[in-house]
Wavefront OBJ file of the C-alpha trace (Angstrom):
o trace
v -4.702 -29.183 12.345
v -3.399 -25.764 11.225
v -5.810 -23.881 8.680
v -4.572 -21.430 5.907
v -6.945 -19.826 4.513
v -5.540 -18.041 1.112
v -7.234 -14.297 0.359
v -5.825 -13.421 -3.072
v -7.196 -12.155 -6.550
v -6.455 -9.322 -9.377
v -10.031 -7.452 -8.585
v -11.062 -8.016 -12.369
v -14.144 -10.431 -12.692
v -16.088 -8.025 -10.305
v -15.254 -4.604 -11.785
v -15.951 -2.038 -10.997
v -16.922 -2.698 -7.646
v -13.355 -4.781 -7.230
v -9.795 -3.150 -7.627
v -6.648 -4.006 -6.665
v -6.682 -3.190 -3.287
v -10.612 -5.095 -2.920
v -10.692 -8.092 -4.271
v -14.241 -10.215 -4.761
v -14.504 -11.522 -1.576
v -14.267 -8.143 0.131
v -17.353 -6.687 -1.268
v -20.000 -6.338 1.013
v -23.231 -7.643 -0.685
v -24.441 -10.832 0.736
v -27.433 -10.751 3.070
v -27.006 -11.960 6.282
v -29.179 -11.246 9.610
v -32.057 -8.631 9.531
v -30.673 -7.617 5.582
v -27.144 -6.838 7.328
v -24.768 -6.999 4.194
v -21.599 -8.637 4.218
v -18.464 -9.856 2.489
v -17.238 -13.304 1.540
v -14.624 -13.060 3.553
v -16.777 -12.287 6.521
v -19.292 -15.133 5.546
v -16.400 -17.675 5.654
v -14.978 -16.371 9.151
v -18.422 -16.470 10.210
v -19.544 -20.410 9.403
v -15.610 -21.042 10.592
v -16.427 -19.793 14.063
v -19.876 -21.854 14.200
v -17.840 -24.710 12.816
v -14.848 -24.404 15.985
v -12.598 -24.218 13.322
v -11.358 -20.330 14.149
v -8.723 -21.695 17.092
v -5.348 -22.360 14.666
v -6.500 -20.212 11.477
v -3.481 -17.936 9.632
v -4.462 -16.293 6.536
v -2.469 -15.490 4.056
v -2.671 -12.068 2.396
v -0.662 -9.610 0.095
v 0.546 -6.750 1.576
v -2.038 -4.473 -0.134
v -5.348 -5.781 1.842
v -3.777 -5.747 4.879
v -6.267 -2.604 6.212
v -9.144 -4.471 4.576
v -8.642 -7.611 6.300
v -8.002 -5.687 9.708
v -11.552 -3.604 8.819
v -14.134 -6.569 8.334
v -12.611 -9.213 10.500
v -10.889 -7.076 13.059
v -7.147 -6.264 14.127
v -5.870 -10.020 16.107
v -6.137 -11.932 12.905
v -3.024 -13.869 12.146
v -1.833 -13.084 8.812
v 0.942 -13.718 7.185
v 1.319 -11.351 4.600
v 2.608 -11.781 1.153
v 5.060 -9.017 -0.147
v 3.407 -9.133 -3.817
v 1.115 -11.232 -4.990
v 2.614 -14.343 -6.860
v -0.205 -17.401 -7.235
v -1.013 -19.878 -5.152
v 2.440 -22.042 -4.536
v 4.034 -19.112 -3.645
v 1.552 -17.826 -1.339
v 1.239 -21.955 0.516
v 4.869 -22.457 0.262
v 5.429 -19.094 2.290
v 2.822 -20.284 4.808
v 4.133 -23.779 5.077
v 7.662 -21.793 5.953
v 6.020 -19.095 8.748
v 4.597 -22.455 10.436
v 7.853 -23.762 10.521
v 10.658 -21.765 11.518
v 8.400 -18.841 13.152
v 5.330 -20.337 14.738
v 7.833 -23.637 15.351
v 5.197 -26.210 14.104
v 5.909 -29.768 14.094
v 6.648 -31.245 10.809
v 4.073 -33.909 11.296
v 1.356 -31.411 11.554
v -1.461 -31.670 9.254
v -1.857 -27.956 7.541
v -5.143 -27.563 5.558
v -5.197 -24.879 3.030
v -8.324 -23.542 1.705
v -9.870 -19.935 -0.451
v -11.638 -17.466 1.710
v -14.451 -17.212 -1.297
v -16.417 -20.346 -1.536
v -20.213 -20.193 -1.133
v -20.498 -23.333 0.791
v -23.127 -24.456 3.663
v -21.999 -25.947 7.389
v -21.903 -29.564 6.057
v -18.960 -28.405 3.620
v -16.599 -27.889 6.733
v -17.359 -31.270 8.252
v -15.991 -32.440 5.377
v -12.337 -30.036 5.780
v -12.310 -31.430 9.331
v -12.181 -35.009 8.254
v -9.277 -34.272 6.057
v -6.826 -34.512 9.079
v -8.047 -38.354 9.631
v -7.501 -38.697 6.219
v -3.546 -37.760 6.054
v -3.090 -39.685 9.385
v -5.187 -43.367 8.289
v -3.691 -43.394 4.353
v -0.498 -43.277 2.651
v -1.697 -40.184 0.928
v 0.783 -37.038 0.316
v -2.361 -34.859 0.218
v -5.999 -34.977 0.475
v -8.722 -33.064 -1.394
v -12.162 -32.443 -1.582
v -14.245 -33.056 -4.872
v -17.830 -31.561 -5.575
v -19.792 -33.166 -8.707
v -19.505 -31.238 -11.650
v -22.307 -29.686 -13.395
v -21.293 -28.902 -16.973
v -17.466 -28.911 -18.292
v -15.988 -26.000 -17.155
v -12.670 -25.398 -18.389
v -11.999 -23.221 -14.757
v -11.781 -25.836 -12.305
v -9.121 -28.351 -11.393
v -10.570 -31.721 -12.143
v -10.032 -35.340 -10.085
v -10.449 -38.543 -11.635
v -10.594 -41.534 -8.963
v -8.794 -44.567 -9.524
v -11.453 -47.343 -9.836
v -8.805 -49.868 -9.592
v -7.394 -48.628 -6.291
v -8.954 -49.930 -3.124
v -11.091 -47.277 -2.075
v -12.412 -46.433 1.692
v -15.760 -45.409 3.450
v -14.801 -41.549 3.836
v -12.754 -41.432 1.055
v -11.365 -42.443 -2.397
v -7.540 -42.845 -4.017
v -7.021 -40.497 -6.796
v -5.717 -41.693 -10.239
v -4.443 -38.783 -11.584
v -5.199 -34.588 -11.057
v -5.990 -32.253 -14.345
v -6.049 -28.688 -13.687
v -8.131 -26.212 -15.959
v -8.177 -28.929 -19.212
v -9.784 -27.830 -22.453
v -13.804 -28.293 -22.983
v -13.143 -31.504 -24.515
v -10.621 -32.901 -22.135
v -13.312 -31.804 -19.447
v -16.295 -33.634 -20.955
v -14.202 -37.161 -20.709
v -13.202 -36.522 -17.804
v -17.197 -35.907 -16.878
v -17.676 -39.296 -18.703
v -15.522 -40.778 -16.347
v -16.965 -39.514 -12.882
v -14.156 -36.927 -12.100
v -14.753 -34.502 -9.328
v -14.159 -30.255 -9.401
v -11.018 -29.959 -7.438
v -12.718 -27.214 -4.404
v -9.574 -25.854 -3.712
v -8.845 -27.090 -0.728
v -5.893 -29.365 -0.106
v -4.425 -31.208 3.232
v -0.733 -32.302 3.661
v 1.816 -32.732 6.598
v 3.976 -29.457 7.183
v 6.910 -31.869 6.285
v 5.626 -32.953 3.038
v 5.600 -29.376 1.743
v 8.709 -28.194 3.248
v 10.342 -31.512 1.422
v 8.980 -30.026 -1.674
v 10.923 -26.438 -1.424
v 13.982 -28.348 -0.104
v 13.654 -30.620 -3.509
v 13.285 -27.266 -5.328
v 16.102 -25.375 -3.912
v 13.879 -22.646 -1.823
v 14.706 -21.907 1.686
v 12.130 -23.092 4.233
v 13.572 -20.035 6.916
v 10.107 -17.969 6.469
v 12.427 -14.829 6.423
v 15.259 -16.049 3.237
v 11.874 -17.086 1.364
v 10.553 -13.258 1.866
v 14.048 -11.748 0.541
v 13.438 -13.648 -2.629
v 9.837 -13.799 -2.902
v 9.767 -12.002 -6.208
v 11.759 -14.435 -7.670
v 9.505 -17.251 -7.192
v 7.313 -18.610 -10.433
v 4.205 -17.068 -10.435
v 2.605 -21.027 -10.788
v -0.598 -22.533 -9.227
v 0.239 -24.852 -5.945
v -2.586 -27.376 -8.777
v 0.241 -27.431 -11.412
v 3.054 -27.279 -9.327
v 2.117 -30.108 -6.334
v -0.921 -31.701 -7.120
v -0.384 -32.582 -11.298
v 3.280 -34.345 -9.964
v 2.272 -35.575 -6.126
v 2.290 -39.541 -6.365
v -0.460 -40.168 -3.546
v -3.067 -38.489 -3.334
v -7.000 -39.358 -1.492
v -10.335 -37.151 -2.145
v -13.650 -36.905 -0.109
v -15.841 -36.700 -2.337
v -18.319 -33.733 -1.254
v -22.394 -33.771 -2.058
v -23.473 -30.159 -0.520
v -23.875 -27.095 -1.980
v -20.803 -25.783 -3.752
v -19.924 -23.025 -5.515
v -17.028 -20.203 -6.628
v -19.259 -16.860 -7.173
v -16.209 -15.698 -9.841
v -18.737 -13.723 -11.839
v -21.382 -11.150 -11.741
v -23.561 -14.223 -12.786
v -23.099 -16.161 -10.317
v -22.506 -13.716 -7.498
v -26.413 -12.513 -7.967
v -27.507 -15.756 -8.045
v -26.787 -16.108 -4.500
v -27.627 -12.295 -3.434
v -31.004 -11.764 -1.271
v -31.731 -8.274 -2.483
v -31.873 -6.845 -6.034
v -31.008 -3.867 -5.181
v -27.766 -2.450 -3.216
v -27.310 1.249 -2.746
v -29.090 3.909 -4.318
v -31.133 3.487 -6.789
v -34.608 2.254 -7.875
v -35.983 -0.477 -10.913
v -39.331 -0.971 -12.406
v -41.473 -3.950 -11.395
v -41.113 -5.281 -15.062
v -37.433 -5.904 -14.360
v -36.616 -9.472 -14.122
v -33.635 -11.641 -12.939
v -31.746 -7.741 -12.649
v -29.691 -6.352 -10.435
v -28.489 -3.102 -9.550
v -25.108 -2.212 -7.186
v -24.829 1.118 -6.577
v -22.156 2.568 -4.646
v -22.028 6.457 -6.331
v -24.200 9.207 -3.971
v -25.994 9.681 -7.252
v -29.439 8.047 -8.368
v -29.613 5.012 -10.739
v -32.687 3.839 -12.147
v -33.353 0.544 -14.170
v -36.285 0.423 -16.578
v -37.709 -2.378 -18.042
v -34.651 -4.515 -18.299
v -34.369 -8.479 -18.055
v -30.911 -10.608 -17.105
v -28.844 -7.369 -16.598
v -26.139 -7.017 -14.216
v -26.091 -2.741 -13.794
v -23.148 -1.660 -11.138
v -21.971 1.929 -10.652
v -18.639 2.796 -7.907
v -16.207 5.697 -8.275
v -13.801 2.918 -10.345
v -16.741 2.923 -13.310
v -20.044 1.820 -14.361
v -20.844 -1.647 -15.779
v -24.047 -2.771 -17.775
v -24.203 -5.941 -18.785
v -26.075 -9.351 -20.076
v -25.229 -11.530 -17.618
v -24.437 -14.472 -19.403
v -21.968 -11.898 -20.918
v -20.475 -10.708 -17.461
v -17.517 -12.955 -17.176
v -15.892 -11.086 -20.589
v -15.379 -8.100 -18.173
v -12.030 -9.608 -16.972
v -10.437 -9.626 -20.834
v -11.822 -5.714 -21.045
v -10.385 -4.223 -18.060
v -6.873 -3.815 -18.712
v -3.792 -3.726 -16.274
v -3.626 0.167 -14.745
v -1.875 2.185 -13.124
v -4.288 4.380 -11.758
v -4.707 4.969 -8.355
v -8.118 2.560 -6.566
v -11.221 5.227 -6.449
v -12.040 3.747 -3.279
v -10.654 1.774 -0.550
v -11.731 0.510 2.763
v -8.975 0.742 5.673
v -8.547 -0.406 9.365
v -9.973 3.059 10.414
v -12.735 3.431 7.690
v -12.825 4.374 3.949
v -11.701 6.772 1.233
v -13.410 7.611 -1.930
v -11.410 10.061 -4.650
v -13.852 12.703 -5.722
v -11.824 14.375 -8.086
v -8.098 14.006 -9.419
v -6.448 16.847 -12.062
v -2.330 17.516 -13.065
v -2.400 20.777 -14.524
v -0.019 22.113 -16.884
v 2.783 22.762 -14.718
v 3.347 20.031 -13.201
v 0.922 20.746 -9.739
v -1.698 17.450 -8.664
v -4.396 18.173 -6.800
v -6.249 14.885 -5.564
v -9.572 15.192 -3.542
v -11.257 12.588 -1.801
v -13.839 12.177 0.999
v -12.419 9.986 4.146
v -14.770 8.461 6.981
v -13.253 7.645 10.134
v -15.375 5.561 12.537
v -15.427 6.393 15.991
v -12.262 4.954 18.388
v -10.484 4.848 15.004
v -7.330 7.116 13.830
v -4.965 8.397 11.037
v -1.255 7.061 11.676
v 0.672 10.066 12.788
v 2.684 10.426 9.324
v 4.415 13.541 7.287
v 4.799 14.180 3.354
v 7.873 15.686 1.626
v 6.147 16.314 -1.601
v 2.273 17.549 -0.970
v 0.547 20.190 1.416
v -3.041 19.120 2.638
v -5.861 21.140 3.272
v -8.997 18.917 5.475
v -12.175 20.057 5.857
v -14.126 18.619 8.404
v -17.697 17.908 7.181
v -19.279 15.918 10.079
v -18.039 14.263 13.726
v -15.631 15.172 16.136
v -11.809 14.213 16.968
v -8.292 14.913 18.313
v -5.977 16.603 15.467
v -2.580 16.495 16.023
v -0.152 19.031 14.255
v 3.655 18.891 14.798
v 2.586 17.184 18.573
v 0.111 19.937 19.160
v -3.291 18.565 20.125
v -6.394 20.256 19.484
v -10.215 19.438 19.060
v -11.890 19.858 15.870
v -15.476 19.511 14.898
v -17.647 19.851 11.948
v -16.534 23.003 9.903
v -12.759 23.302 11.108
v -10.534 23.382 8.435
v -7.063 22.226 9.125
v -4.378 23.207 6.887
v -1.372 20.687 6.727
v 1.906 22.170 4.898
v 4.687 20.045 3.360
v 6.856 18.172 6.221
v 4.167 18.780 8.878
v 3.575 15.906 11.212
v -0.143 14.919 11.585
v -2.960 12.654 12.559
v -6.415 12.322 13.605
v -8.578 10.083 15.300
v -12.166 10.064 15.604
v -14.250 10.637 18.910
v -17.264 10.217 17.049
v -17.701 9.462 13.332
v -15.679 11.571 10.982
v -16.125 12.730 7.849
v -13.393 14.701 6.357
v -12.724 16.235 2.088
v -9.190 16.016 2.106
v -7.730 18.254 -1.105
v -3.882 17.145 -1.449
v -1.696 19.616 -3.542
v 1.788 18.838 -4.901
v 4.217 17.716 -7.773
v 3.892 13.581 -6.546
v 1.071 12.424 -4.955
v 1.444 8.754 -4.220
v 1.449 5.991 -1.436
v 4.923 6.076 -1.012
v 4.936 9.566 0.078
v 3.562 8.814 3.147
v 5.919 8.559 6.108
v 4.035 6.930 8.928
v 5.945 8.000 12.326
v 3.083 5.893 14.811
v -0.284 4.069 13.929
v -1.269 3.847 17.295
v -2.675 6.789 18.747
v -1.799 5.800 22.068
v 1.760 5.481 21.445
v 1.806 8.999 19.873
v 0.302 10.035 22.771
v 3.200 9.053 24.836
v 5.575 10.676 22.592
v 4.115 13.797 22.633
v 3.739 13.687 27.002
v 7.599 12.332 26.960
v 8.860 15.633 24.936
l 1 2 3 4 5 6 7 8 9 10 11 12 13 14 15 16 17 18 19 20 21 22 23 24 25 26 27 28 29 30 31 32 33 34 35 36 37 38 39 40 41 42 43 44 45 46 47 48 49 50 51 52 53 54 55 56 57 58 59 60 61 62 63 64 65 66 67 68 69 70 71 72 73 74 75 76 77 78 79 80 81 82 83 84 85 86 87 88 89 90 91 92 93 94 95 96 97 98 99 100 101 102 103 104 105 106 107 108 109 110 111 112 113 114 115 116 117 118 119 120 121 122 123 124 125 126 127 128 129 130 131 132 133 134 135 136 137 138 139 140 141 142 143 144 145 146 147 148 149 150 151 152 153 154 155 156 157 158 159 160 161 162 163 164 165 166 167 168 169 170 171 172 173 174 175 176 177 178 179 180 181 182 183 184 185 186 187 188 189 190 191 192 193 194 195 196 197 198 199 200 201 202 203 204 205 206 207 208 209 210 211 212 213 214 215 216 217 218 219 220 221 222 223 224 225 226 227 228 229 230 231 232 233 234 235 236 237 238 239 240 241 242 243 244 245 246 247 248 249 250 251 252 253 254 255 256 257 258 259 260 261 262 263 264 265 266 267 268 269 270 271 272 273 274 275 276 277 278 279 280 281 282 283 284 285 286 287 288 289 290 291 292 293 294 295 296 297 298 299 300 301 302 303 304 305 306 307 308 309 310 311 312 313 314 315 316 317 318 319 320 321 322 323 324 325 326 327 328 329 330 331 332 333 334 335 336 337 338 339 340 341 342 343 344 345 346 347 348 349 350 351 352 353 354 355 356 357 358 359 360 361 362 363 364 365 366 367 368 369 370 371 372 373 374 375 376 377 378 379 380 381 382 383 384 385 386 387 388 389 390 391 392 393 394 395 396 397 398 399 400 401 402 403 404 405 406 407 408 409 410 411 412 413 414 415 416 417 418 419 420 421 422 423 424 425 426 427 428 429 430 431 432 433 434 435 436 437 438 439 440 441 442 443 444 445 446 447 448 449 450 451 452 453 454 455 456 457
């Protein structure tokens, strides 16, 4: 069995902690060992690896959390990256064609797809194992796993089993799927035992690559990439599962649940507080997330959800929390902070004068080991203070060492890079009439191989 585990989201029913480029599951405030904090994400590869389920897992990822994804979980994960982000049959159907025509697996392979967010315990993943057995022993198409519902939510995919159907030990044939029905399609359905779709769905490589043959898409994983963008942004629920004919469910009695809100996220966090900050003892059921160097203090509050980062500060009921999503609007500002393969980034300050100049500022931390791709600018000069650590700074293949109070000035066109020898912290001020991404011409990530450059000229 092949696993695909899908990482995906808009970053807007955790804001402002969550942006585009960090999504839900990347922020780090679950408890783990000894109060360590960490991610979803990280909590998930974690109970995979106790589960032995870590040997054939891709994940699937948009281009834009690549460095994340390399940062928590490490640089030899197999990804297979999404250009954009387009839903979730896009994002399976471009999986199901990687497996196929890159990785050359067999069509008769069972592939089980599954979020990288659930809050689940160890028994959960006993359950994705069985799915496998499940494909191979029935005439089902796909398999699924159903949790019992607990009020009628209008988010969740719903199953409804056929009671008419011969039905089996470890599982049960499904009369029909409903994906996200209204609050009075979901209470009958309630009435008549459905299940919460998890997410999680099982299916023979061939079945899915019949699918995109039956809806004209190429199953080559590189023709599907060249017209990615022109692919329906549609659930894989309303495009498979509402029309597949056959389909089973293992029904699924643990602990279950999607922590899509600020709600339900504290509800499952071991500390009320995260970052700096303080709260009187008559707060109750409150939580503060602070990721700003600046103090926040809670007084006498009860059911409040208070979180401060560099993208903005929320305070709110949280029974109210969810309405965040309809109040932060689509923008195209820049994230306020990001994590990366070699550390983080947090903007500080950002101003366009009147004639035309932008001057960005933000603090970088490199960890130690960890570099800077060796990359040049047409359109902005940088200036980089070094506030703490030492490193190797290359200018225009020149290497030098720099420590805490060098500055390095970097004009426009100049060739540079750093990596860290121990922790680095760095203000970088960037000055020009563009600053953007797409400025940045990256000539080597790997300091090595710059290395070699430089001793080969």
């Amino acid at each position: 069995m092949k696993l695909i585990l899908l990482s995906g989201g808009s970053g807007k029913r955790l804001w402002p902690l969550s942006n585009e480029s960090r999504s839900k599951q990347f922020l780090k405030v679950l408890t783990y060992q000894q109060n360590e904090l960490e991610s979803m994400v990280q909590r998930i590869w974690r109970q995979l690896e106790t589960n032995d389920l870590l040997d054939d897992v891709f994940l699937s990822i948009e281009k834009n959390h690549v460095d994340i994804i390399q940062s928590q979980l490490g640089s030899k994960v197999p990804l297979i990256i999404e250009p954009e982000r387009r839903d979730t049959f896009p994002a399976i159907a471009l999986a199901a064609a990687y497996l196929r025509s890159v990785t050359k697996v067999n069509l008769d392979e069972i592939i089980t797809v599954m979020p990288v967010d659930p809050f689940v315990e160890d028994s959960f993943f006993h359950k994705v194992k069985e799915l496998e057995d499940i494909i191979q022993q029935s005439d089902a198409d796909i398999a699924l796993i159903g949790v019992q519902p607990t009020y009628p939510s209008t988010k969740y995919g719903y199953i409804l089993p056929d009671e008419n159907e011969k039905n089996h030990d470890h599982y049960l044939n499904v009369k029909f799927f409903r994906e996200k029905p209204t609050v009075e399609e979901a209470e009958q359905l309630l009435e008549q035992d459905a299940l919460w779709n998890c997410g999680v769905f099982a299916f023979r490589l061939g079945y899915l690559i019949d699918q995109l043959k039956e809806r004209n898409l190429p199953t080559q994983y590189d023709e599907l990439i060249d017209l990615y963008e022109r692919i329906p942004k549609i659930s894989f629920d309303y495009e498979i599962l509402e029309e597949a004919k056959q389909i089973a469910v293992i029904p699924y009695n643990g602990f279950w649940k999607d922590l899509g809100s600020w709600k339900s996220l504290t509800e499952e966090m071991q500390t009320t507080i995260v970052g700096n900050g303080l709260m009187s003892e008559d707060c109750t059921n409150t939580h503060l997330i602070n990721e700003l160097d600046i103090p926040v203090i809670v007084l006498g509050t009860s059911n409040l959800v208070v979180t401060a980062s560099p993208e903005g500060i929320l305070v709110s009921d949280k029974e109210k929390s969810h309405q965040i999503k309809e109040m932060v609007t689509e923008s195209r500002q820049r994230p306020m902070f990001e994590e990366r393969r070699w550390g983080w980034y947090r903007v500080l300050e950002y101003t366009n004068s009147s004639n035309g100049m932008e001057v960005l500022t933000k603090k970088l931390f490199l960890h130690a080991g960890k570099n800077l791709s060796y990359q040049y600018h047409h359109k902005r000069s940088e200036v980089w203070v070094i506030v703490d650590g030492e490193g190797e700074f290359v200018l225009n293949n020149v290497i030098s060492y720099v420590k805490s109070g060098d500055v390095l000035n970097i004009p426009v066109g100049a060739k540079h890079g750093i990596k860290a020898i121990k922790d680095l912290e760095i203000i970088e001020v960037q000055m020009g009439s563009r600053l953007e991404e797409s400025d940045i011409k990256r000539l080597f990530m790997s300091w090595e191989e710059l290395k070699q450059s430089i001793r080969q000229h």
